[in-house]
Backbone as CSV, one residue per row, in Angstrom:
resi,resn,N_x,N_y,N_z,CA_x,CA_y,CA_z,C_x,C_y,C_z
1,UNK,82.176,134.500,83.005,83.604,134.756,83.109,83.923,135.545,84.382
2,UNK,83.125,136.959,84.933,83.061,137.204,86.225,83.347,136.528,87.114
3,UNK,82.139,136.113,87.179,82.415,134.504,88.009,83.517,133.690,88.599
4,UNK,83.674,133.225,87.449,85.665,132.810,88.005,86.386,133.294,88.358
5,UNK,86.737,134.549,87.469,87.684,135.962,87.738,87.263,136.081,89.466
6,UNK,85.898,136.562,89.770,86.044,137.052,91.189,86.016,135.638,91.999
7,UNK,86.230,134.777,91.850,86.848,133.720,93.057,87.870,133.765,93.706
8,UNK,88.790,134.388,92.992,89.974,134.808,93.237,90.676,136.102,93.733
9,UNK,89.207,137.128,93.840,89.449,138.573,93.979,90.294,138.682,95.158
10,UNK,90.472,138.089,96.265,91.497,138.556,97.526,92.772,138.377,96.596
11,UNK,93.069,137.432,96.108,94.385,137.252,95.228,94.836,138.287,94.398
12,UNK,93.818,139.019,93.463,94.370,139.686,92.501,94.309,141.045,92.880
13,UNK,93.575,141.567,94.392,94.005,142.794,95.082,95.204,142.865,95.798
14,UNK,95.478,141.327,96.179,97.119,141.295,96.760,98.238,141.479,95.420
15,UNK,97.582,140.941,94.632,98.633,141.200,93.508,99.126,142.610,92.859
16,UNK,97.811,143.096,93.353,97.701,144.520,92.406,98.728,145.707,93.359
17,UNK,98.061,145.510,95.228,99.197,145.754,95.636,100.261,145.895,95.558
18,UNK,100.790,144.923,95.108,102.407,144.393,95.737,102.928,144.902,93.844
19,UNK,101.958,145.322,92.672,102.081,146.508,91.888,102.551,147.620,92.122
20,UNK,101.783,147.873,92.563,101.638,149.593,92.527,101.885,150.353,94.133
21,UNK,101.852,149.642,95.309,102.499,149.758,96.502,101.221,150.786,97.264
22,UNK,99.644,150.661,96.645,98.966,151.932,97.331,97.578,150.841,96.943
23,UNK,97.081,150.719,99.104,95.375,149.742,98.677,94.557,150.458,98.358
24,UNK,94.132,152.257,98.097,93.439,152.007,97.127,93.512,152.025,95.449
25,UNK,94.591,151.972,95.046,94.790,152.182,93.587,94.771,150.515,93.373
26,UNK,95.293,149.537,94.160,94.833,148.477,94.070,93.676,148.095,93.436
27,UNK,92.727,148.782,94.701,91.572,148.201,94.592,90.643,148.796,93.072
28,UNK,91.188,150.209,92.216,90.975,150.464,91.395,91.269,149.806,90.456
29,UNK,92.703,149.530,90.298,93.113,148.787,89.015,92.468,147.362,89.235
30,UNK,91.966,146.871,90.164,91.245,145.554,89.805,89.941,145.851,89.611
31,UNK,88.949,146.821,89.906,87.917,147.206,89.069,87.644,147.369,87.884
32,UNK,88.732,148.247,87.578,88.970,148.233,86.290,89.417,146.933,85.072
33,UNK,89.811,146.193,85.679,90.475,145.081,85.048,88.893,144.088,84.390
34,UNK,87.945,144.170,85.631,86.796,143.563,85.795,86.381,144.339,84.655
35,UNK,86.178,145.242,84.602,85.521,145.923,83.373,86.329,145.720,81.851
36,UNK,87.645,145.411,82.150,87.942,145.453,80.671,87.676,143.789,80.712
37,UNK,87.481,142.892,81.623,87.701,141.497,80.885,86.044,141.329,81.062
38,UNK,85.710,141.768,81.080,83.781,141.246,81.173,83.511,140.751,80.174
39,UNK,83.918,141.470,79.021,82.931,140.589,77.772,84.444,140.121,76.977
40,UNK,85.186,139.764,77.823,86.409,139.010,76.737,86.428,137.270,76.682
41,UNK,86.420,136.682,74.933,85.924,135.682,74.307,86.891,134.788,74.941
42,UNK,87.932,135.052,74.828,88.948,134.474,75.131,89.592,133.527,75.819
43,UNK,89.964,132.412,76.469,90.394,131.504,77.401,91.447,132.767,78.386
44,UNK,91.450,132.697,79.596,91.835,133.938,80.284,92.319,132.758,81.430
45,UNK,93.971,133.230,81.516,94.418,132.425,82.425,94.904,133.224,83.647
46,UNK,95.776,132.864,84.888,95.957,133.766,86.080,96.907,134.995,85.088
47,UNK,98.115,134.256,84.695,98.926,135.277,83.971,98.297,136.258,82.866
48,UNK,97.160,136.196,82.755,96.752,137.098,81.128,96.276,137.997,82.548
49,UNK,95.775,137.808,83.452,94.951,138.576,84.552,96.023,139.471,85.117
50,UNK,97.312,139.337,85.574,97.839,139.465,85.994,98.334,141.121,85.037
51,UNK,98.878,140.008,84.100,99.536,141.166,83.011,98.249,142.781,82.771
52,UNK,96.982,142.173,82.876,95.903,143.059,82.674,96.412,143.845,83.539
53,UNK,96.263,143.930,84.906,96.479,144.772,86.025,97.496,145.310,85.696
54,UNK,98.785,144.660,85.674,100.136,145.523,85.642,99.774,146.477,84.135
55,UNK,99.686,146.445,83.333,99.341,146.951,82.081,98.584,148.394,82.510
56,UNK,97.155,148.123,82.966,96.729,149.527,83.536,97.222,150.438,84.320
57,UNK,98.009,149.237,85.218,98.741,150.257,86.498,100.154,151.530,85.463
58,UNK,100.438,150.717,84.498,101.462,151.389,83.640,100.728,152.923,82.974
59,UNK,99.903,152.506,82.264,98.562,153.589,81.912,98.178,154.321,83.030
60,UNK,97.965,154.511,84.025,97.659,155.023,85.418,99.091,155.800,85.574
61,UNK,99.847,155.315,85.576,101.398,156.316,85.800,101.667,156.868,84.494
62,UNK,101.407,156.361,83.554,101.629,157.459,81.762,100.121,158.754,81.972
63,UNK,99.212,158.184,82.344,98.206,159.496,81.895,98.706,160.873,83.614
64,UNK,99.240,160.244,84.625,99.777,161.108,85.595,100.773,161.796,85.317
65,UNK,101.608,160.987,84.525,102.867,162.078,83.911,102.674,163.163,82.970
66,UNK,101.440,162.914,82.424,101.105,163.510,81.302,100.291,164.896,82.619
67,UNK,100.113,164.413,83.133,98.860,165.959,83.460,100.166,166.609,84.581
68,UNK,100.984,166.269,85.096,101.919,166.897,85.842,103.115,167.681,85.366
């Protein structure tokens, strides 16, 4: 599943970008994404990928509000 997912990795760091507006939190939230979809059973399409990223990036700004 890696595999596929990173064929596409220039894509889903531009995506993550044009998220969250900062390359390296980009490049975090798509690390992270890699780690939550590694062992997922699931049929995983661009949009489930997509939503993953934006989803963390949301979690990434809730656990910052929380410590500020």
């Amino acid at each position: 599943m890696i595999e596929i997912l990173a064929t596409k990795d220039s894509y889903w760091r531009k995506t993550a970008f044009l998220i969250c507006k900062d390359r390296m939190l980009a490049d975090d939230l798509v690390s992270d994404m890699y780690l939550k979809l590694f062992d997922c059973q699931k049929e995983i399409n661009d949009f489930y990928v997509i939503r993953t990223i934006r989803n963390l990036f949301l979690d990434y700004i809730k656990s910052k509000k929380n410590v500020s």
